[in-house]
N, C-alpha and C positions, 0 to 999 in steps of 0.2 A: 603736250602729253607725251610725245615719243622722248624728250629731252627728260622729262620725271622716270618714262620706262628704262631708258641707256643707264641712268644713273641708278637707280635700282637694280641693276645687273649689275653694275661696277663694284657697286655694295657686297654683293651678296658673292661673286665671284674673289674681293680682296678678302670677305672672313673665310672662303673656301682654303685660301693659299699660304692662311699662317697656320703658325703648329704651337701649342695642342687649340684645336678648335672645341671650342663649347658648345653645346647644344642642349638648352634645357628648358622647363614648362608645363604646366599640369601634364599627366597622363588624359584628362575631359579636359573640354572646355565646356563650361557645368552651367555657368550663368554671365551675362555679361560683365559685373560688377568681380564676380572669380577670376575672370581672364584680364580686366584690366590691372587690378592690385599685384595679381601674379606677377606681371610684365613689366607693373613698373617697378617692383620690388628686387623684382631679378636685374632689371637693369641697373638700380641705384648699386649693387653689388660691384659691377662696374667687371665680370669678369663671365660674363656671359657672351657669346657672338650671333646666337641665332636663336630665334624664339620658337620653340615647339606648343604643339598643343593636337587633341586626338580631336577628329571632330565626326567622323565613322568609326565606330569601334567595332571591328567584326570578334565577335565572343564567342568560346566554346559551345556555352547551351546559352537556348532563349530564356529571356525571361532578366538576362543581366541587363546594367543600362549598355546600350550599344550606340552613345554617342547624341549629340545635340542637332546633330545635321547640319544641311549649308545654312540654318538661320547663325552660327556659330561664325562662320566667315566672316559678317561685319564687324564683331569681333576683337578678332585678329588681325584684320585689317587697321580699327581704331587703336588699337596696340601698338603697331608699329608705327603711327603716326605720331602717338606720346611718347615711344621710348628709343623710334630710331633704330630697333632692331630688325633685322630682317626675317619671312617668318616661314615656318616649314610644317606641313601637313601629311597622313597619311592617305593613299588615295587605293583604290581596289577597283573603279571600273572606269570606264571613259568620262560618263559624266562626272563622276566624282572631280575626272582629272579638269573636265573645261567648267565645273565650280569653280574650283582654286584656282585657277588661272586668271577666271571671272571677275574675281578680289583679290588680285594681287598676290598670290602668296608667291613666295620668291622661290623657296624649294621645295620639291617633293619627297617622298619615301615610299616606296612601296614596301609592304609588312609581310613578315612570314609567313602566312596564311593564303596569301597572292602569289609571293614566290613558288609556293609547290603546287602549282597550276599554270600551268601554260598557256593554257588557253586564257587566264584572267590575265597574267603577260600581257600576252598578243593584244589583246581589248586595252591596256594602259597605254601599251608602246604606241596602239595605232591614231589611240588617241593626242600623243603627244607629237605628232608628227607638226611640222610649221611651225614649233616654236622652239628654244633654247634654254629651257628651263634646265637648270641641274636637278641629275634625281639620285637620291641614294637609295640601295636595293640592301633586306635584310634577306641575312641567310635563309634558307625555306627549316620551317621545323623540324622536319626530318633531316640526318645526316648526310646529305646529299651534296654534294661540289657542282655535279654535273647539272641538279638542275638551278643550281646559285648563278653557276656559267649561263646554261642556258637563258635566266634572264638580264644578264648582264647584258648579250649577244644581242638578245631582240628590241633592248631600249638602244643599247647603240646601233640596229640597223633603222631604227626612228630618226635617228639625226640629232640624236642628243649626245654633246660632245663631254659636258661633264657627267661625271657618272663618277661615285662613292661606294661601298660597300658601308653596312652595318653586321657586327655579330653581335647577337644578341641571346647567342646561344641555342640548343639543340634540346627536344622534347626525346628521352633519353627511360627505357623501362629499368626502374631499380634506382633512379637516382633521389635520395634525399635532403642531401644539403642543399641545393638550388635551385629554384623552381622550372628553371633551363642548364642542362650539365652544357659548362662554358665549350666544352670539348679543342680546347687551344689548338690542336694539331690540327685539325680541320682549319679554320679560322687563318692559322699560317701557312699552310698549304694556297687557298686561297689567295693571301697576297703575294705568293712566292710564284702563282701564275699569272698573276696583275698585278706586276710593281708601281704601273703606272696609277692606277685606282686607289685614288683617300680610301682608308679604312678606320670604321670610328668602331668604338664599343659602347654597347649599353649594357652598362651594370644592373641598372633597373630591373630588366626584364631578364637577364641574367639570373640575378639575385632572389627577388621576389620578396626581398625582406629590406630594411634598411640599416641592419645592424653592420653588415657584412660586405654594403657597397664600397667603401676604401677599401678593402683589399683586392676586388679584382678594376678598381680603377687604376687600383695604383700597379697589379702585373700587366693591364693591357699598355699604362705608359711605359712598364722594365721595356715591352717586348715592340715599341717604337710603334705603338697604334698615332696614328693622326689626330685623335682628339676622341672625347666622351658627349655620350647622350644620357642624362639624369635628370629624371623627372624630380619635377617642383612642383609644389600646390602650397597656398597660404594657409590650410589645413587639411594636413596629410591623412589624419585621423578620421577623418570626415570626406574624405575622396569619395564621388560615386563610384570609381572604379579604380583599383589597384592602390587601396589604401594603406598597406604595408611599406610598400617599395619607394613609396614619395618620402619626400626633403622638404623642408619650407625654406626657400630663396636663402636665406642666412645661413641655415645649418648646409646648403651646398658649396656656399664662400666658404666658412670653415672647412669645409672637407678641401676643395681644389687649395686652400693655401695650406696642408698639412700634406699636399701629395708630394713625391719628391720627383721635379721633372728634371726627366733621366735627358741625356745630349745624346744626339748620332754619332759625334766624333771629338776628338778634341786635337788642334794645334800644337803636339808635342811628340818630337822624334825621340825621348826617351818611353814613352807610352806605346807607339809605335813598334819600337824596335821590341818590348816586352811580350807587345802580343803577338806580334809574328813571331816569336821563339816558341810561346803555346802552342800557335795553331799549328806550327811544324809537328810539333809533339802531338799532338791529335791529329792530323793527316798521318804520320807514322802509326799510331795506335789503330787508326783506322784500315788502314793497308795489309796490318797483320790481322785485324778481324777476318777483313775478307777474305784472306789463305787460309785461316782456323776454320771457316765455315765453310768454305770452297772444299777442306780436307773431310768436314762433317760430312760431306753431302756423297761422297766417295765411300765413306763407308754406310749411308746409309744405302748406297745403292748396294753394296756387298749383301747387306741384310736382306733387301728385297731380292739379290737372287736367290739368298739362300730360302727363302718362305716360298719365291716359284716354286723351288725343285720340290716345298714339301708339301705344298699345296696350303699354305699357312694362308692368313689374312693380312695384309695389312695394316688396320689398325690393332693395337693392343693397348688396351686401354687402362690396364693395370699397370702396365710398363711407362705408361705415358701418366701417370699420376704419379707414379715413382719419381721421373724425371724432374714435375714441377716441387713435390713437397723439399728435393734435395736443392731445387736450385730457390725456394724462397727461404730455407735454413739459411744456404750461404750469398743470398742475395741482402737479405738482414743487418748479415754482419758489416758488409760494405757499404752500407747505408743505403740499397736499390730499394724502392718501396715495390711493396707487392702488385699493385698495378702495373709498374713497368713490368717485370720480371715474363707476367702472365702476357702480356703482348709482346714480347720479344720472343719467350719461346713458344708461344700460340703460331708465331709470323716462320718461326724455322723449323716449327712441328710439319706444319703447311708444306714449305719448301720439301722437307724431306718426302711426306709422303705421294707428292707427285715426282718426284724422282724415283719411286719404288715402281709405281705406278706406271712410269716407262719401259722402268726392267721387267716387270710383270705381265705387261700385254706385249713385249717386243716380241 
């Protein structure tokens, strides 16, 4: 038994260490004849690494299906015994976690809905305590780093040495192209503070649709994500849950062999010497941003002494709509989309008026 367990970590730990890792499978596992066919359809693909399937589905309102429960583990356990995959589950409280351990599931996730609760953390982490299970953690829905950290911190003070991230994107007021705004800059912040941590993307839950999953599969591989998570079902149409956003096993092969896998590097000193002449030129363009804006903030402070003396306000909000409609005229023309435009000078609007703000109360 312990020589079957070693070897089932071996498994699961070599699909953890190649790149891009696959990760795909119904969003339910619905009946057991749905999870078989799934899995071994997926696997005939021959391009799949790790078998998913949802088997607690915590939902926004009652009344949706919210999952099959642990009768759904045997399962998935029978699954990877036909297809040799190894298999990955999402989990929300302790028992949930010593179920799936129960039956063999090789990896865990804890889901966005967990992440932005600590206290449901704590109850996963303390659960996993004594064993070696690898776990990947999704972003929490809310825009939040601190509490994504946060539960990074508490499964790794569990004793869990592998540890993955998922973004799967951010519940976002105003946004309607995706049913989660991907919000990238978040996401890369994130791995820019744990190099060391896999990061996969789900398009899926991303997207919410399935028209529209290659294109951010194929920017999470531009922007050197570790691998994808994309739901499969043998009828997508017919899903009890998140029936938009699933693939059926084939139409997912078609998509991974239409992505274009991008390289980390390449073996060539004339390539080399190319981009380092770039990024010279972008370190130099950057150098004088920050004297331009260093000089802005010099005279914003002149402005805010001059509003001391007159007893003026601070903000002017006429003036500061001026500012933007002038800089999305000529941000247009250079090709800036208006989104950046609005966070860059949102971010130095910021800057300036706590600089007035020091000359104003000194």
């Amino acid at each position: 038994m312990e020589a079957v367990e070693n070897k089932a970590k071996t498994v699961i730990l070599e699909k953890l260490n190649k790149k891009p890792i696959i990760i795909s499978g119904p969003c339910s596992a619905e009946t057991e004849t749905q999870m078989l066919e799934t899995a071994q359809r997926l696997a005939k693909t021959g391009k799949v690494d790790i078998l998913r399937a949802g088997i607690w589905k915590p939902r926004t309102r009652p009344g949706s299906f919210e999952g099959i429960g642990t009768k759904g583990l045997p399962w998935l356990q029978q699954a990877k015994k036909l297809t040799g995959l190894p298999t990955t589950v999402e989990v929300a409280t302790g028992k949930q976690v010593e179920d799936a351990l129960h039956f063999e599931v090789d990896m865990l996730w804890i889901g966005a809905r967990t992440t932005v609760n600590p206290f449901s953390v704590q109850e996963v982490a303390d659960a996993l305590r004594g064993s070696d299970v690898p776990v990947l953690i999704k972003n929490p829905i809310n825009p939040d780093l601190e509490l994504w950290t946060g539960a990074v911190e508490r499964v790794a003070k569990a004793g869990i040495k592998k540890i993955g991230l998922i973004h799967r994107g951010f519940s976002a007021y105003g946004n309607t192209e995706y049913r989660n705004a991907p919000m990238w800059h978040l996401a890369i912040e994130m791995k820019l503070r744990n190099p060391e941590l896999l990061m996969i993307n789900d398009p899926s839950h991303i997207c919410g649709r399935r028209d529209i999953l290659m294109d951010v599969a194929q920017k999470a591989i531009d922007l050197d994500y570790d691998g994808l998570m994309i739901e499969s079902h043998i009828d997508p149409d017919n899903a009890w849950s998140d029936a938009k956003q699933q693939v059926t096993p084939e139409r997912l092969a078609e998509m991974l062999d239409a992505i274009v896998w991008r390289k980390e590097d390449v073996n060539s000193e004339a390539f080399h010497a190319a981009l380092e002449k770039l990024r010279q030129q972008i370190n130099h363009l950057d150098d004088e941003m920050m004297q331009i804006l260093g000089q802005r903030m010099k005279l914003a402070e002149k402005i805010g002494q001059y509003k001391k003396e007159n007893n003026i306000t601070i903000l002017q909000t006429s003036r500061w709509n001026e500012i933007l409609e002038r800089a999305f005229v000529k941000g247009e023309k250079i090709g800036l989309s208006k989104e950046f435009v609005t966070k860059y000078f949102d971010a130095i609007h910021m800057e300036s008026i706590n600089h007035q703000n020091k000359i104003m109360n000194s």
